[in-house]
N, C-alpha and C positions, 0 to 999 in steps of 0.2 A: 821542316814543313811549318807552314802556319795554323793557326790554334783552329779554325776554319777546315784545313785538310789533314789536319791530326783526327778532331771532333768526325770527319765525315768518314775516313779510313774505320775508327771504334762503329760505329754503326750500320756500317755497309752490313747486307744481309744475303753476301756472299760466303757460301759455304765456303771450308777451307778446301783448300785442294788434296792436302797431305799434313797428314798426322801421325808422330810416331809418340810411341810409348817408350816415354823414361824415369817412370817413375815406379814402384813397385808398390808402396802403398800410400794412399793419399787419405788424409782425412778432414770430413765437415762437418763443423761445429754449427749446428742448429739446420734445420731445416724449413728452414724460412723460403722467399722468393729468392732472394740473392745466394743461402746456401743451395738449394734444389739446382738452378743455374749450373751454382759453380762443379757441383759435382756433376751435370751433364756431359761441362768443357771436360772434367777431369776425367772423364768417362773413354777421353780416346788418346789418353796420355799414362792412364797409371795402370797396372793390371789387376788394381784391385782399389774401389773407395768405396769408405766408410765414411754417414754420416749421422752424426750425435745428435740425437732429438731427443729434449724431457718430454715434449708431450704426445698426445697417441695419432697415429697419422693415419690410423683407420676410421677417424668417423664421419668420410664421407663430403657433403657439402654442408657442417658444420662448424660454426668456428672452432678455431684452436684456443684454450688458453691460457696461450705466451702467446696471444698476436688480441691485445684488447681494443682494438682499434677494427677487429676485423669484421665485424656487425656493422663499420658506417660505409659511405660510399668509398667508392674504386672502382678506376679505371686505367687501364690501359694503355698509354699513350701511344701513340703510330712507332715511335722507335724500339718500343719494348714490344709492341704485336709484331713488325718487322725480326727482331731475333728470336723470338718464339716460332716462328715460320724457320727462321734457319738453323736452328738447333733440333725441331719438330718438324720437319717438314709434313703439311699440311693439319698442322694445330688448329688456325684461325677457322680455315674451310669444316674442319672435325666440330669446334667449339657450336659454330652455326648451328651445324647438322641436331648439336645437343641441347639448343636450346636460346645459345646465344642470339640477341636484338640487334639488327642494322639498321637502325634509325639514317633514312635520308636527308638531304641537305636541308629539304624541305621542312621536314618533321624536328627541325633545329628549331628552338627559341632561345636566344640568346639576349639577355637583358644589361644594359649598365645603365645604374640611377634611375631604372623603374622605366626605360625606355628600350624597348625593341631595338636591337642593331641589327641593321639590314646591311649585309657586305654582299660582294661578291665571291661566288664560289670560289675557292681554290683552283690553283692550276690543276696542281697534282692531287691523286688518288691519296686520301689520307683514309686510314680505316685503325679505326677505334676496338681495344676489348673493351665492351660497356656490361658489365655485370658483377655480381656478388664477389667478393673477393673469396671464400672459402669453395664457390664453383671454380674456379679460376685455378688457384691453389692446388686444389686436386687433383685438377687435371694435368697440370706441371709435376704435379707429386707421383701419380701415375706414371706417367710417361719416364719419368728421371728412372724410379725405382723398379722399372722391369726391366733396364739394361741390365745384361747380366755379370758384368763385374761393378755394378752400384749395390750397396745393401746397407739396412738401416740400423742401427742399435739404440735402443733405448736408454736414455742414460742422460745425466745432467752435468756439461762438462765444467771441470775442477780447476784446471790448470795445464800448464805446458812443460815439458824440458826438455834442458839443454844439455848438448854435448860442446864444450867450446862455445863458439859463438853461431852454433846451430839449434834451430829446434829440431830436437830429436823424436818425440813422445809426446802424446796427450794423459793427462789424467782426466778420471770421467766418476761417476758415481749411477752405475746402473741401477732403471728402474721395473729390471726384471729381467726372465730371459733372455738372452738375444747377445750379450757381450762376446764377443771374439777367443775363443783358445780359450775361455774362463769358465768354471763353475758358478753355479746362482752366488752371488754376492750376500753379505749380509747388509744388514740397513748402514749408509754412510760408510760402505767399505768401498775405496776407490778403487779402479783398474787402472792400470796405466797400458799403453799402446802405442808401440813404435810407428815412426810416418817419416816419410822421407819430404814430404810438404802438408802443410796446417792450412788449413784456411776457416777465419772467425766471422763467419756470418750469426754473430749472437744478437745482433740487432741494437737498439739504443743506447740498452744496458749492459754492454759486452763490458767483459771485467779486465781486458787485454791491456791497455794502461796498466792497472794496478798488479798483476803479472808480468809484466816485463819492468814495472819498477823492484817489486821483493826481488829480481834476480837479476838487479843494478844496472838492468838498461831504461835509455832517459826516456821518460813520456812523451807522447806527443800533446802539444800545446791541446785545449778543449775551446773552442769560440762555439757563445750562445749566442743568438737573436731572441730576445723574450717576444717572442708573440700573443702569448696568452692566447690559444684559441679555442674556442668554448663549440662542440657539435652535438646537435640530437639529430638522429634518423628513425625513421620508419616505414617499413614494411606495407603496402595497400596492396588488395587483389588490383588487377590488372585485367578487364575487356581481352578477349581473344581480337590480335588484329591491331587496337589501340597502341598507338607508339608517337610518344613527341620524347625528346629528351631537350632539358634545358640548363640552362647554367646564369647564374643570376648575380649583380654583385654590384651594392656600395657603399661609393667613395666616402670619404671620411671628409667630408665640407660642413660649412658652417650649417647648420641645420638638419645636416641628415646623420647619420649613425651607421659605420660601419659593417655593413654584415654580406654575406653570401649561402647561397642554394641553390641547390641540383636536385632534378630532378631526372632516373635514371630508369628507362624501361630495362627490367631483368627477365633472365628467366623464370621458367614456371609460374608466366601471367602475369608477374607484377611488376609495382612502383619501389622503386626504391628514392624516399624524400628526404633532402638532408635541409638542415636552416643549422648557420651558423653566427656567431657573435665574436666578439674578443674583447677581453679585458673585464669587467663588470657585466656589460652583457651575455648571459649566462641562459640557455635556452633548458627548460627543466625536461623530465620523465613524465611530467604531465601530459595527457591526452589533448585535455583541453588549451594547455599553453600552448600545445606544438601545431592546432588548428588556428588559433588565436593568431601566431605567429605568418604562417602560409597565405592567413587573410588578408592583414595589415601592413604587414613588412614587407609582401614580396608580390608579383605581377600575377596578373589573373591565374595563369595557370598553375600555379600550387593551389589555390582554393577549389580550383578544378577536380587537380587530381586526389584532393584529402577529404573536398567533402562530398564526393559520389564513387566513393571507393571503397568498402569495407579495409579496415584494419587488420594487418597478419602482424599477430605479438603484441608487444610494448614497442614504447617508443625505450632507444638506447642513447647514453648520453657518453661524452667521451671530451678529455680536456688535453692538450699539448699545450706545456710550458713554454717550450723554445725549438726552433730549428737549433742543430749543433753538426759541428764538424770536428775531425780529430786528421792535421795534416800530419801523416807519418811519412810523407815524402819527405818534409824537411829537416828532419833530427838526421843528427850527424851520425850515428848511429843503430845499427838496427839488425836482427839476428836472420841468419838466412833459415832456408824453409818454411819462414811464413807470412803469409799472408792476409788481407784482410778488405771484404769485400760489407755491399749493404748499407742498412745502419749504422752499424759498427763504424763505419767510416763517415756517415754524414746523413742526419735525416733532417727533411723539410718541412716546411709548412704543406700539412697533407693535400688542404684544399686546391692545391695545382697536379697535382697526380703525379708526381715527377718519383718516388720511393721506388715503386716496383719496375719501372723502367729504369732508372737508374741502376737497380740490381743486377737485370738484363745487360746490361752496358757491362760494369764492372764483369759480366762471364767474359763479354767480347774482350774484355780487356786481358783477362787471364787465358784465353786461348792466341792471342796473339805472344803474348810473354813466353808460351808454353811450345810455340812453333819457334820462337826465336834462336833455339839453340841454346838455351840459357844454361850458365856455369851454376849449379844446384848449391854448391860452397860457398854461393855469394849472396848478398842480399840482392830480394827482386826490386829493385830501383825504378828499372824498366816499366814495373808492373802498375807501383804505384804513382809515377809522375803521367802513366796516360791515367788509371781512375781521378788521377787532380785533373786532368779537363775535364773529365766528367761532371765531378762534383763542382768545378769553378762556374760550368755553363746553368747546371741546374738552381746554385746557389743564387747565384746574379738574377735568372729568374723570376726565382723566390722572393727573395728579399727585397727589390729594389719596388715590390708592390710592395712588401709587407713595414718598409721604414717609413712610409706614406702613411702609414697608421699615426694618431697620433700617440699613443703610447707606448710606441717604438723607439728607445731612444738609441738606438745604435749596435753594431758597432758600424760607421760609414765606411764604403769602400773608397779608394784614394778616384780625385774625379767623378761624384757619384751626382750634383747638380747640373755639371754637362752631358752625363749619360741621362740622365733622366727624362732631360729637355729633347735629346735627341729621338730618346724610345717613347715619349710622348706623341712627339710629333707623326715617328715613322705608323705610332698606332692611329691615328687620325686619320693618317693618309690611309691607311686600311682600310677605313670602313668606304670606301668607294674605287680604288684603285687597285684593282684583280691582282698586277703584279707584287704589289707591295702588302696587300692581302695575303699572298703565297708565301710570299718572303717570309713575312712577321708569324704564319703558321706553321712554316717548318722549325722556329724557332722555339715556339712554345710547346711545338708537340716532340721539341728533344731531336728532331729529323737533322736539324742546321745549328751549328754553335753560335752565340750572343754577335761574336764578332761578323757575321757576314753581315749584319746589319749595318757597320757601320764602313761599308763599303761605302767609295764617293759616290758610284751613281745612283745607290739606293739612297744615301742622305739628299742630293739632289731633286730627285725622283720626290720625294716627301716636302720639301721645301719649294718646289713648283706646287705641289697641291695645295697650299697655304689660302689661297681664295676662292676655291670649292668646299663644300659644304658637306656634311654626308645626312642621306636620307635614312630619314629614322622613325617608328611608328609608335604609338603607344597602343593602340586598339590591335582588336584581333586579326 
């Protein structure tokens, strides 16, 4: 198949037809978006998963903290609300019901260089989760954890082993009751627990490299992008009724200054406003900086919603060094039983939303591996060379805005001057050309992989638009 009908088979949001249980116990390491997922897939394959969370996964729509990023904006993207719906069926409709904002097309403000882009609607029905990520989270975290062979154990995991060239075992370091067959632990005394498959959704900081190096299997390579990216968000009461949602963002030319902002109606009435920077541009905890900001920097409507909107909290500030990936597809070696989904495998520059839908993806990925018939003695190969389209289609995404920065100095991908030229163009053509419109938004919202774009009649299509113009507003 091509990278185009690989990408569209991972996120079809057709239920499976038939699932058998071959596994007897499976275990997941953190409970994050990509673990919660993964133990939903594993939920109709093993007869029993366990999954290892340090932190407390009862408080509600609160952040967690192992997830410090989880107070700024997040969203959704249409291919990770699409597997939430097939893993959940009827999550999205439920979410509404709870609280969740469906901003119309109308109620869209979409800014580049301080100008209104005016496009044409989409073909297709694209539907956004737009809300707080610890709403979000929970309600994924509920649903996973009342299946009833899912259950959770408290604990902060240690390590893994090996039988041969199997992972046999997790080590963990309970933090309290709740550990499996064991008595209350004392402080730093580990439990170990047999698993006939692992899977590491520890997120950034997964320690799975340096674990499979002490027990002489080779690491996988680590690629950064330094993005430097600098966020503050905050909290405004929200109008009953009131809803624009926008997205704001510029380019890095001579005179202007890179930055972006969203602006996100949640529930429980309010705004959620993010302003971001990178590199030296550094937006503070200040009150008064992050209004200063919303006036100067960015289009009418952040001065809208910040300065006739009472303030819920502080503002929160938050920094990402780098996007990074870790391909374990490619090491020539690798131990079976486990697995490795999330973060742990590649996270992005946040400001594109693509983290928690890609987690979503990577479950589609491990229930396709897990229907396959798979030989459990062998490494899952299978498993990981579909999450590499994943993370290839999101990465390309990502990055190919974020080395436009000028203090991006790389790494370049092979061909990255003539893709660039091309995704420039195909986006121009966009903002008046409905088809190429839909095109270019199945692709950002993760629905369609990089490459359909660069289909002949959609290059064509883009390159006859060359002497039309797109209409664009700056007023309200």
């Amino acid at each position: 198949m091509s990278l185009a009908e690989d990408f569209a088979a991972i996120t079809t949001a057709e239920r499976p037809a038939r699932t058998d249980v071959i596994l007897r116990r499976a275990v997941v390491l953190g409970a994050s978006m990509a673990g919660l997922m993964a133990a939903r897939v594993l939920s109709d394959h093993a007869e029993e998963v366990l999954v290892i969370e340090r932190d407390e996964t009862d408080a509600g729509d609160d952040p967690r903290p192992g997830v410090p990023q989880g107070t700024q904006v997040h969203a959704l993207l249409p291919a990770g609300a699409a597997q939430l719906d097939r893993w959940f069926p009827g999550f999205y409709n439920d979410a509404v019901a709870e609280g969740l904002v469906e901003p119309t097309p109308d109620q869209a403000y979409t800014f580049v260089n301080g100008v209104r882009r005016v496009t044409p609607p989409p073909l297709t029905e694209i539907r956004t989760l737009i809300s707080t990520r610890p709403f979000l989270e929970s309600r994924v975290r509920q649903r996973t954890l009342a299946l009833p062979n899912v259950r959770l154990v408290a604990g902060r995991a240690d390590g893994i082993g090996f039988t041969g060239d199997r992972v046999t075992s997790v080590r963990y370091v309970p933090a309290g009751p709740g550990s499996p067959g064991a008595s209350p632990a004392r402080s730093e005394e580990k439990v170990s627990i047999d698993a006939d498959l692992v899977v590491d959704a520890t997120g950034r900081s997964s320690k799975l490299s340096d674990w499979l190096g002490a027990a002489g299997w080779p690491e996988p390579k680590l690629t950064r992008m330094p993005i430097k990216l600098n966020y503050a968000s905050a909290l405004f009461e929200r109008k009953p009724g009131e809803i624009l949602l926008s997205t704001s963002q510029t380019m890095a030319e001579p005179g202007q200054t890179a930055r972006m902002g969203g602006i996100l109606p949640v529930e429980r009435d309010r705004w959620l406003v993010l302003v971001a920077g990178f590199a030296d541009d550094r937006p503070s905890r200040e009150t008064e900086d992050f209004h200063r900001r919303c006036r100067e920097d960015f289009p009418w409507v952040y001065s809208h919603v910040v300065d006739n909107n009472p303030m819920v909290g502080s503002v929160v500030t938050y920094h990402q060094a780098d996007s990074r990936r870790r391909d374990y597809d490619e090491l020539d070696r690798f131990p079976a039983g486990l697995v490795v989904a999330g973060d742990a495998v590649a996270s992005f520059n946040p400001i594109y939303g693509q983290g928690m839908t890609s987690a979503t993806l990577h479950a589609s990925c491990l229930s396709a591996y897990l229907r396959s018939n798979p030989s459990l003695d062998e490494p899952a190969w299978d498993y990981l060379r579909q999450v590499r389209v994943v993370v290839d289609a999101a990465w390309q995404i990502s990055t190919f805005a974020d080395l436009a920065l000028p203090h991006v100095n790389g790494p370049f991908p092979r061909g990255y001057k003539v893709t660039r030229f091309f995704t420039g163009l195909i986006f121009s053509a966009s903002l008046y050309d409905a088809r190429l419109n839909d095109d270019f938004a199945r692709v950002t919202t993760m629905l369609a992989h990089p490459s359909s774009l660069a289909q002949p009649k959609t290059l064509a299509r883009a390159l006859r638009g060359l002497i039309p113009r797109p209409v664009a507003t700056t007023d309200r």
